[in-house]
MIDRENVO-400902 format. One line per field, with one value per residue (C-alpha): residue number from 1; residue in three letters; x, y, z. Coordinates in steps of 0.001 Angstrom, whole numbers, plus 500000, padded with zeros to 6 digits. Last residue first. Layout:
<pts>
seq [NUM,...] .
type [ala,...] .
X [X,...] .
Y [Y,...] .
Z [Z,...] .
</pts>
This chain:
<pts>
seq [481,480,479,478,477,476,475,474,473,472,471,470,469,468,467,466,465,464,463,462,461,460,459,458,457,456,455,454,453,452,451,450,449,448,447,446,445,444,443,442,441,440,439,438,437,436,435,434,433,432,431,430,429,428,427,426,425,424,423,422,421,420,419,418,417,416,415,414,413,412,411,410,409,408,407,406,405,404,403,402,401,400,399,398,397,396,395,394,393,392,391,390,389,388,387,386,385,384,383,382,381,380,379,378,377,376,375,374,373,372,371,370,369,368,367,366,365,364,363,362,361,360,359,358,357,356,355,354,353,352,351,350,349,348,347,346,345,344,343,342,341,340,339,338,337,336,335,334,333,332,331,330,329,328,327,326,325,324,323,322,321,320,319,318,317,316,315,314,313,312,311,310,309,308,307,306,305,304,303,302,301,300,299,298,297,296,295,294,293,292,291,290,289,288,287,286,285,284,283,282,281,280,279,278,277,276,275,274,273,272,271,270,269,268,267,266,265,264,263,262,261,260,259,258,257,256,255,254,253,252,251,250,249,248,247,246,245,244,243,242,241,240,239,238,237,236,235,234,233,232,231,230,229,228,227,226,225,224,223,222,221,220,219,218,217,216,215,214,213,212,211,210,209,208,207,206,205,204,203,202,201,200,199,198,197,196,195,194,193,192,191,190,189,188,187,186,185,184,183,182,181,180,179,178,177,176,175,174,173,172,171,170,169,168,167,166,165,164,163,162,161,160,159,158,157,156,155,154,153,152,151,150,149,148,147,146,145,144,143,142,141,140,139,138,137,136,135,134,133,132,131,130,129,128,127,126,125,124,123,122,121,120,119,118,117,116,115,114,113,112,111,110,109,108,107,106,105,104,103,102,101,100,99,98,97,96,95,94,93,92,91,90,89,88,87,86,85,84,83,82,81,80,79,78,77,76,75,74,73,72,71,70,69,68,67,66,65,64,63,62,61,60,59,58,57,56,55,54,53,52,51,50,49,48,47,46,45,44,43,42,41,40,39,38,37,36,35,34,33,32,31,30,29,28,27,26,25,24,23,22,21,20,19,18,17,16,15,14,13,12,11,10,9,8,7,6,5,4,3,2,1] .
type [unk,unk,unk,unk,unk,unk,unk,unk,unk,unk,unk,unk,unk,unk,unk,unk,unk,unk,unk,unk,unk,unk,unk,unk,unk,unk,unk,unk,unk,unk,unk,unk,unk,unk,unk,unk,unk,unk,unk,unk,unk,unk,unk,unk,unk,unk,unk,unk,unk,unk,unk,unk,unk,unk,unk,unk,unk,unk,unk,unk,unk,unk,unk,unk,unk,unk,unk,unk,unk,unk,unk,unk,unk,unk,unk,unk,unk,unk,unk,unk,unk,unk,unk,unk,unk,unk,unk,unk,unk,unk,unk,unk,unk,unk,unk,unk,unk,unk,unk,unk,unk,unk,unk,unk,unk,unk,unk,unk,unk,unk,unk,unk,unk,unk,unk,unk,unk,unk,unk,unk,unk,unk,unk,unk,unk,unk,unk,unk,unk,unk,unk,unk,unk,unk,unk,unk,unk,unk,unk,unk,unk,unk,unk,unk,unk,unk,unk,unk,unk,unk,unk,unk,unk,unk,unk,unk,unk,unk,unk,unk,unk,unk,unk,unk,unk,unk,unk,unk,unk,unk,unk,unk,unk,unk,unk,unk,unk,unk,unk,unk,unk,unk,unk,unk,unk,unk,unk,unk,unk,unk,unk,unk,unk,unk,unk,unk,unk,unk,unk,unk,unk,unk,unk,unk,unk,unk,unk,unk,unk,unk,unk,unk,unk,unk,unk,unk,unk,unk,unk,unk,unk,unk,unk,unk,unk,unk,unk,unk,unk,unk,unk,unk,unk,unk,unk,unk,unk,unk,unk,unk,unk,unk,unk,unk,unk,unk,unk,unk,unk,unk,unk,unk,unk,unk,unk,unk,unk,unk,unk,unk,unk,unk,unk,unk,unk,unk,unk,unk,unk,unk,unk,unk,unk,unk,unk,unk,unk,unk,unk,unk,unk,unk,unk,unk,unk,unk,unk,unk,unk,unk,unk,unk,unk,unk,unk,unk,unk,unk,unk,unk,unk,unk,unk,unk,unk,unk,unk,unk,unk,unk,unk,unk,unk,unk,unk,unk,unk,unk,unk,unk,unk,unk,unk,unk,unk,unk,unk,unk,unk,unk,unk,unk,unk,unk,unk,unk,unk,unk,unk,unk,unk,unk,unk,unk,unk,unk,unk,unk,unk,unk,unk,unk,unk,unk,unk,unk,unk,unk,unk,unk,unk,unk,unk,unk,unk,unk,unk,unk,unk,unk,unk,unk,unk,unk,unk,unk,unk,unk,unk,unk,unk,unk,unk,unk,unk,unk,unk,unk,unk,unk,unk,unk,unk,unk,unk,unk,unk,unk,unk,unk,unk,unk,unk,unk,unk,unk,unk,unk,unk,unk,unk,unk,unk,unk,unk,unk,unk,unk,unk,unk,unk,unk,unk,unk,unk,unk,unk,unk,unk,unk,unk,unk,unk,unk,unk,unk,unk,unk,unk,unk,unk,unk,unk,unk,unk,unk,unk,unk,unk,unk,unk,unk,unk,unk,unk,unk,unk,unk,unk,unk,unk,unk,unk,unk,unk,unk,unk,unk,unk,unk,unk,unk,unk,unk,unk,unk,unk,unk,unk,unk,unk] .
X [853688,856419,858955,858812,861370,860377,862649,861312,861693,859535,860253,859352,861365,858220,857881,856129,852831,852048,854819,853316,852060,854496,855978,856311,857897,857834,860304,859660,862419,861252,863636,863025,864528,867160,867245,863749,862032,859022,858291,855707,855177,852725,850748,848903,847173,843813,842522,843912,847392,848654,852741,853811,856918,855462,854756,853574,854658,853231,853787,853038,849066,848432,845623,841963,843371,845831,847719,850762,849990,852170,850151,851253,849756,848962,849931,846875,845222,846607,843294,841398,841841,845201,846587,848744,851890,853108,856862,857651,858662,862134,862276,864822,861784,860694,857510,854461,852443,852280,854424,852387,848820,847181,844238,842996,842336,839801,838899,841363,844591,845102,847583,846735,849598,850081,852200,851445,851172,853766,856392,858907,862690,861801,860122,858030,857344,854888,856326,855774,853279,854254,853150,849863,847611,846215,847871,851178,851197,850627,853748,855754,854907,855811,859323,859979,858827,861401,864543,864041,867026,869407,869124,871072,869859,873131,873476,877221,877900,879340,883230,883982,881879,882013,883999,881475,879237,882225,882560,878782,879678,882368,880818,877444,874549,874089,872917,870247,868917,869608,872265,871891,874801,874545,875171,875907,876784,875626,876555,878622,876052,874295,877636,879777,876866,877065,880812,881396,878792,880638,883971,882305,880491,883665,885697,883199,884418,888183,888037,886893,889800,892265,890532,891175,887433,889062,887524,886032,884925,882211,882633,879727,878412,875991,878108,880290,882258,883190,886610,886897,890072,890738,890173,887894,884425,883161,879747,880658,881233,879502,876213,876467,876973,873039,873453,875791,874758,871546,872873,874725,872077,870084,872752,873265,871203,872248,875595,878325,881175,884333,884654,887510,887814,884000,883366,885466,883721,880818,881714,882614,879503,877595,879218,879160,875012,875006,876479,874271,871228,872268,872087,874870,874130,870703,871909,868620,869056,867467,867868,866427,863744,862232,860569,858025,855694,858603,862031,863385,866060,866836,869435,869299,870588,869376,871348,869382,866961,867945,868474,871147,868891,871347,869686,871579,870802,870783,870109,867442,865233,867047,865173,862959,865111,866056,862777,859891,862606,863010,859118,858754,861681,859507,856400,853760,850627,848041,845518,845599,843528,840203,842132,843705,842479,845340,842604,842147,845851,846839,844317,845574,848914,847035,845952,849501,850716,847828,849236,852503,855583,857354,859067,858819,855941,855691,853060,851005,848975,846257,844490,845226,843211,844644,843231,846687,848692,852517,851865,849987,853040,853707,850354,851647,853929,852117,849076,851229,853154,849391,848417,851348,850138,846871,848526,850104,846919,846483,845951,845351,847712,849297,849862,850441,851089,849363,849925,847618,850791,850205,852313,855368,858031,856064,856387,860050,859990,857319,858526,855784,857119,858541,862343,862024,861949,865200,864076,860583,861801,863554,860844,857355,855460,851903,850391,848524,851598,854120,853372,856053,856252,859759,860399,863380,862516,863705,864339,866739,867478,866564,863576,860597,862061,859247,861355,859039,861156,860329,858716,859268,856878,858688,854973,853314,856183,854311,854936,857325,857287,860436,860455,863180,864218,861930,860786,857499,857895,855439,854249,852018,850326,848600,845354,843713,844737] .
Y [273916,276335,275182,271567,272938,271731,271140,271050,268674,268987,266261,265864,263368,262638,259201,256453,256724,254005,251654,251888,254635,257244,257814,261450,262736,264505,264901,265801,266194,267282,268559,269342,265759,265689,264806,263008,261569,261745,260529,261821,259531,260863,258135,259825,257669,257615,260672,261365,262482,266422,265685,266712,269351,271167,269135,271610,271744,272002,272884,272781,272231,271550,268919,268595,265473,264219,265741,267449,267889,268418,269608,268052,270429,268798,270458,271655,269999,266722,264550,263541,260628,260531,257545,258645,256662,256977,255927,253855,255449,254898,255511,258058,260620,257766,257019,257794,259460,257918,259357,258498,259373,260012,262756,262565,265711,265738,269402,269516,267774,268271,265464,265510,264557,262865,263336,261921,263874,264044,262762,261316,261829,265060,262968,264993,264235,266064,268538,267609,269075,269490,266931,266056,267473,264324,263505,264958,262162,259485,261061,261411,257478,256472,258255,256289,253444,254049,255060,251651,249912,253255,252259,255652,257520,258428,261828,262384,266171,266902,267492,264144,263324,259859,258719,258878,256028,253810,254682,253886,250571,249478,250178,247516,249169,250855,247702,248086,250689,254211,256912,260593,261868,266167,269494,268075,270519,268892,267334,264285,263771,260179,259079,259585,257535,254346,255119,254934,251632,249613,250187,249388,246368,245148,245293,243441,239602,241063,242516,239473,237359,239991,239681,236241,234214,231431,228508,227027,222919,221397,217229,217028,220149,222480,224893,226173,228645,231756,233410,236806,238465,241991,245102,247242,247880,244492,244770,242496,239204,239469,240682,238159,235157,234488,234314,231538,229495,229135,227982,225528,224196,223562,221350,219759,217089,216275,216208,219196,218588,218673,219730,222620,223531,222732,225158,227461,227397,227889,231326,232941,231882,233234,236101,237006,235620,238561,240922,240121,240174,243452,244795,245939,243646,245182,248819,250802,254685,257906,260974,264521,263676,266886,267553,269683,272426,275055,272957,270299,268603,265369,262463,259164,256001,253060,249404,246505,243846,243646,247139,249635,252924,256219,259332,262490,266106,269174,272096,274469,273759,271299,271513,268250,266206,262596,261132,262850,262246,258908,257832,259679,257615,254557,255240,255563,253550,255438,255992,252339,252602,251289,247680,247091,243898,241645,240511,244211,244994,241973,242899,246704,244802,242767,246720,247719,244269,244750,248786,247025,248949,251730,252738,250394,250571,252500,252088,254860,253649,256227,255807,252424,251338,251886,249421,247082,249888,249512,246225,247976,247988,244495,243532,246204,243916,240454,241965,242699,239521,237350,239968,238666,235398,236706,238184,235407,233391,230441,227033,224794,221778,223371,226358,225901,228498,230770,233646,236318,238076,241255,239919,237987,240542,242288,238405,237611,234883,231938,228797,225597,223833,220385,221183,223539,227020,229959,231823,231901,233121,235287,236909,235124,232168,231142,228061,224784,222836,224938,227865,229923,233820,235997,239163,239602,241768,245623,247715,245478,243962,240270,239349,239468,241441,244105,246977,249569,252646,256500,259139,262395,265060,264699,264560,263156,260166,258716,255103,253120,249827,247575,244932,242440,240730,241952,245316,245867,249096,250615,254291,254403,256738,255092,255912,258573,261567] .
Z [718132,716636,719249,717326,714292,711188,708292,704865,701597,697825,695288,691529,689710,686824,688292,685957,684922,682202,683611,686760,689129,689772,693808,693340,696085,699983,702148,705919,708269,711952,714438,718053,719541,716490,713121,713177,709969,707885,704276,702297,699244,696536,694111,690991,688436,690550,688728,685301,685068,684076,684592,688278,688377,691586,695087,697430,700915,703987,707627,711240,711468,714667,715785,714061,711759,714673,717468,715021,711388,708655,704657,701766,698818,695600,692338,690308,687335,688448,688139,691387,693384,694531,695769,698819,700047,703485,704283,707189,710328,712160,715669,716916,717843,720572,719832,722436,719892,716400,713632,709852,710748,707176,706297,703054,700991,697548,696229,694047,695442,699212,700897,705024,706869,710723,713667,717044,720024,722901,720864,722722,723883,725232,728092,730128,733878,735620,738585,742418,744335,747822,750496,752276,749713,749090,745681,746929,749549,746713,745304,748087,748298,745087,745465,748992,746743,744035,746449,748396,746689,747343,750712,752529,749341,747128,745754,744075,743865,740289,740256,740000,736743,735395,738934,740940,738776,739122,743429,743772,742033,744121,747261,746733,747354,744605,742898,745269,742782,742887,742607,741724,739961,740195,738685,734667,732131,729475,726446,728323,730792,729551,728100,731209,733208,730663,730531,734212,734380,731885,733408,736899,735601,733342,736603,739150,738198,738089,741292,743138,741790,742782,746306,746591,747495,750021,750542,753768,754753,756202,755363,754287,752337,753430,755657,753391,754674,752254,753713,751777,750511,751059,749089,751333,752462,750376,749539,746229,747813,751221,749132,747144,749924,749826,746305,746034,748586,747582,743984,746235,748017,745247,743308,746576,745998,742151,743536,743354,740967,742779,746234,746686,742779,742304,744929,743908,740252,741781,744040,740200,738572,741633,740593,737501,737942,740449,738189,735230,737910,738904,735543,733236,730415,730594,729465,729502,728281,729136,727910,728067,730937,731220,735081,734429,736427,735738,734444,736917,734714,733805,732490,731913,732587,733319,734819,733340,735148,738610,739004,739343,738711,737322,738025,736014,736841,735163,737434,736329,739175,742345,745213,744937,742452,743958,745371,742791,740024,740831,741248,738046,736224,737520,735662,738447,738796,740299,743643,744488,747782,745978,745084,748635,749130,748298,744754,744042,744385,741935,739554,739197,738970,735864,734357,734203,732366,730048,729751,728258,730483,728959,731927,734474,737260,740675,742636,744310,747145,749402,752391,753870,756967,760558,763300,762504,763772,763695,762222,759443,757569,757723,756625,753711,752204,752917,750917,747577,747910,747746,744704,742963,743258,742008,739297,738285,738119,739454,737787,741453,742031,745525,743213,739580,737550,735351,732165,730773,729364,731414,734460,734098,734137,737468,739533,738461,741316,742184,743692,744398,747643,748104,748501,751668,751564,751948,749521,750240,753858,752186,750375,750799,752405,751044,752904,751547,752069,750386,747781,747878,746758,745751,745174,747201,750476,751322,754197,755458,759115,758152,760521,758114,755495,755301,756910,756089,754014,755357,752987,754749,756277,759765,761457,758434,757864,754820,754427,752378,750555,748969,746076,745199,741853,739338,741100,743031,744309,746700,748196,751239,752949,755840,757329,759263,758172] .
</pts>
């Protein structure tokens, strides 16, 4: 090999990259925070006199520059912003953050190219968004190393499940924009996600905006109402003390000083104070995990997210199951692109081939019907693939076009007009009608992940035609495809 490996994670509110440890045969975080001591970087770009600065340092700018943040929520939706007076694109931008990541890869060998980049992405995310990060990697450079983009729960499972077949297994991800939930297990070439649930009241950024909330209000306690100048300063203030706030190691008050103000003075964060901005996030999070487990008989809590990071969180999410081992990656923010990467390493043969993920949750192929009467049948998509089998769908109506000499069969299909056929059902008890005075309704609907309801009626047609009653229902149980 004679490049890099490398895995990334661009997440809302900071982004981490790893490389591919051949000789150990690990993924292994960068530390791309320019200086800070942390494995990860806030994902944040400036634009300051004709110069691109990024993470804390971006944080951290002066008052004149052009302040970019929330980079992968704002991609896909062909949007711009100005940089040093120039409409640029946000996925160029973004493509600017991508290149100043890995420059600081390659400064443990700037000769060595980049063989391979997997990139992890959100579940569910808009495939214009997907094809803008594309964008971004072609604009930093890097365009023909991007091997994939990775749903997130993949990344996860590639980190947090090696070794563990037949063992269900929850991940829980503390990020910026929702704290998820779900559970897995490693079944054969497939890891099956059986649940998964977003909580965004529970995200990081909820917490953090809890607290900086919190440090505000003793600020104007101490100093009043801050000025219009150190309105900035403040809101700096308050998330750069965050991690001092909610990482505490043990329940004792904190001393904030606040340096920006004239005169200097301190305040005092009291620990009962502290506890009662985290206590709906820990209560929230134990019965966000207890509810993703509590029908199976869960092995394992695997924690990620730098959410994670913070002591009383990891000890809310322990507390859902105590007798299941608690997993918890050293820098649980850097679990997704140490994922990425094993999976970009699997891609060249470097690492073990990791299992496909399959979420129950969703239908794999769509499900349509065909209606038979004489020798007319139309086929209709109702279920699309991709939904979630909770979704409701709408009712299809059939006109039929030939008289009602013989009942009409309904006939299931799963993977489209030359897919499956699961089931049908004949609709008995219709009046003779002349064509095109017949409407059937087949209506379709999930009782469970494996379960398909279909009903089937006679809609009528008019006053002329009304409905005779006739109806016709089945189950279907998904083994059979």
């Amino acid at each position: 090999m004679s490049g890099f490996v490398l895995g990334i994670d661009i997440g809302a509110d900071s982004s981490a990259v790893a490389y591919y440890d051949a000789v150990r045969g690990e993924a292994a975080a960068v530390d791309i925070s320019g200086g800070y001591g942390v494995p990860s970087s806030p994902t944040v770009v400036e634009y300051a006199n004709g110069e691109w600065v990024f993470g804390e340092y971006a944080l951290s700018g002066g008052e004149d520059g052009a302040v970019f943040t929330r980079l992968p929520e704002r991609l896909g939706k062909g949007e711009y912003a100005s940089a040093g007076g120039r409409p640029t694109p946000i996925r160029e931008i973004t493509g600017e953050y991508i290149r100043d990541m890995i420059a600081f890869v390659k400064g443990a060998d700037p000769k060595a190219g980049v063989e391979a980049i997997v990139a992890a992405s959100p579940a569910d995310w808009p495939a214009a968004a997907a094809e803008d990060l594309r964008a971004a990697f072609v604009h930093a450079g890097y365009g023909s190393a991007l091997a994939d983009i990775r749903d997130a729960r993949e990344c996860a499972a590639a980190r947090l499940l090696a070794g563990r077949d037949g063992q269900p297994t929850i991940i829980a991800d503390f990020g910026a924009g929702a704290f998820r939930v779900g559970l897995y297990e490693r079944r054969g070439g497939f890891v099956d996600c059986l649940s998964s649930v977003s909580y965004p009241d529970l995200g990081a950024d909820a917490l953090g905006r809890a607290a900086d909330s919190f440090v505000a209000g003793l600020y104007e306690k101490s100093a009043g109402e801050p000025s219009a100048r150190d309105v900035r300063q403040l809101e700096r203030f308050c998330r750069s003390h965050r991690r001092l706030l909610l990482g505490r190691q043990s329940a004792k008050d904190v001393k904030l000083y606040v340096s920006f103000a004239y005169p200097p003075f301190a305040m005092t964060a009291r620990d009962a104070d502290i506890r009662a901005v985290t206590k709906p996030f820990a209560e929230g999070i134990r019965a966000a995990v207890t509810a993703a487990g509590e029908r199976a008989a869960v092995s394992a809590v695997c924690l990620m997210g730098g959410g994670f990071e913070y002591p009383f969180a990891r000890a809310a999410a322990a507390k859902a199951f105590p007798r299941a081992e608690l997993i918890c990656p050293k820098v649980p923010a850097v679990a997704l692109a140490e994922g990425a990467c094993l999976i970009a390493a699997a891609g060249l043969g470097l690492a073990p081939a990791f299992p496909k993920l399959r979420d129950v949750n969703r239908l794999s192929r769509g499900v349509g019907v065909r209606v038979r009467a004489g020798n007319a049948a139309r086929f209709f998509p109702i279920a699309p693939e991709g939904a979630y089998w909770w979704d409701k769908f709408p009712e299809g109506t059939f006109l039929l076009t030939e008289p009602t000499d013989a009942p009409p069969v309904v006939e299931i299909y799963s993977g489209g007009r030359d897919g499956v056929k699961l089931t049908d059902l004949t609709l008995t008890g219709l009046p003779r009608r002349p064509a095109g005075t017949t409407v059937v309704g087949v209506s379709l609907a999930f009782s469970a992940a494996d379960t398909l309801d279909v009903a089937v009626r006679d809609v009528g047609f008019g006053e002329q035609f009304p409905s005779a009653g006739g109806s016709a229902r089945t189950k279907v149980k998904l083994e059979t495809i």
